[in-house]
Phi, psi and omega in degrees: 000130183238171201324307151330308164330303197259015162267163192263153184237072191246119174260084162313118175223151169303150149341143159077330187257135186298133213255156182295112161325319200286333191263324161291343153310339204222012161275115141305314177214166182227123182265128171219140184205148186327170168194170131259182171199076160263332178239026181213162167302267174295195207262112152321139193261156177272126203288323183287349170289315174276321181268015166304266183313346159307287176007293183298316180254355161283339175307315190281325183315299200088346183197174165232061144319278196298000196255157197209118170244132187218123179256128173270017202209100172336325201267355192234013178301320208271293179319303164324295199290312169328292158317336186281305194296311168316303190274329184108346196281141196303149177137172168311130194274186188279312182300351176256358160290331174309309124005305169248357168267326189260118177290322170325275167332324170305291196329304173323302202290285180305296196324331193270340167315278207228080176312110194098353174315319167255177175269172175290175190179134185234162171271138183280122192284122187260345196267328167315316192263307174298358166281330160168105190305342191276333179276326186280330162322271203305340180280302164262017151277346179267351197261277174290301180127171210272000155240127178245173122284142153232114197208149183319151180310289260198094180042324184174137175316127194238000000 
């Protein structure tokens, strides 16, 4: 028996969706609460449905010394990390997830990092571009140059 062995093991997933047999072998429980996708590809989870249940085993606990939170789903590090901060529990906190989820901010991190590393870049302005969009072109063509990318911050375009 090994350490892993003796912890309760509760696995969040959205309504509905079937969780991988290789992963539910090493579960205790498969937990499933609501999510949206207004800022993620997938479904974000809702943090007062997991943290009802943190609650709930900090009660049993007495503390949350013993609790771990490990997210396996991109879209739900900022859920993840929110929850660790609510509770005390140890991991990444949202400003240091923030870091690898928002590409700006990465771009920012390195560039101050590592000078000259990145390209230019702007955040894209939408109430800018709905006032007038030709001018707001010409405003980041001169800027960036006449081939941009343009691609979500952040899991999906909003």
């Amino acid at each position: 028996m090994t350490g892993f062995d003796k912890i309760l093991k509760l696995f969040f997933l959205p309504v509905g969706e079937i969780p991988d047999k290789r992963i539910t072998a090493y579960m205790d429980e498969i937990i499933h609460v609501g999510g949206d996708c207004l800022s993620t590809l997938r479904p974000a989870l809702e943090f007062g449905a997991i943290a009802e249940r943190i609650e709930a085993e900090i009660g049993l606990l007495g503390s949350a010394e013993g609790i771990s939170i490990y997210c396996q789903q991109e879209d739900n590090l900022m859920v993840a990390a929110r929850l660790r901060q609510a509770y005390g529990i140890a991991g990444d906190r949202p400003e240091q997830v923030e870091l690898f989820r928002d590409k700006l901010a990465m771009k920012n991190r390195v560039g101050q990092s590592i000078i000259g590393s990145i390209p230019r870049h702007r955040r894209f302005d939408m109430q800018r571009y709905r006032d007038n969009c030709h001018g707001y072109f010409q405003i980041l063509s001169e800027y960036l140059g006449p081939r941009m990318v343009i691609k979500p911050v952040s899991g999906q375009a909003v």
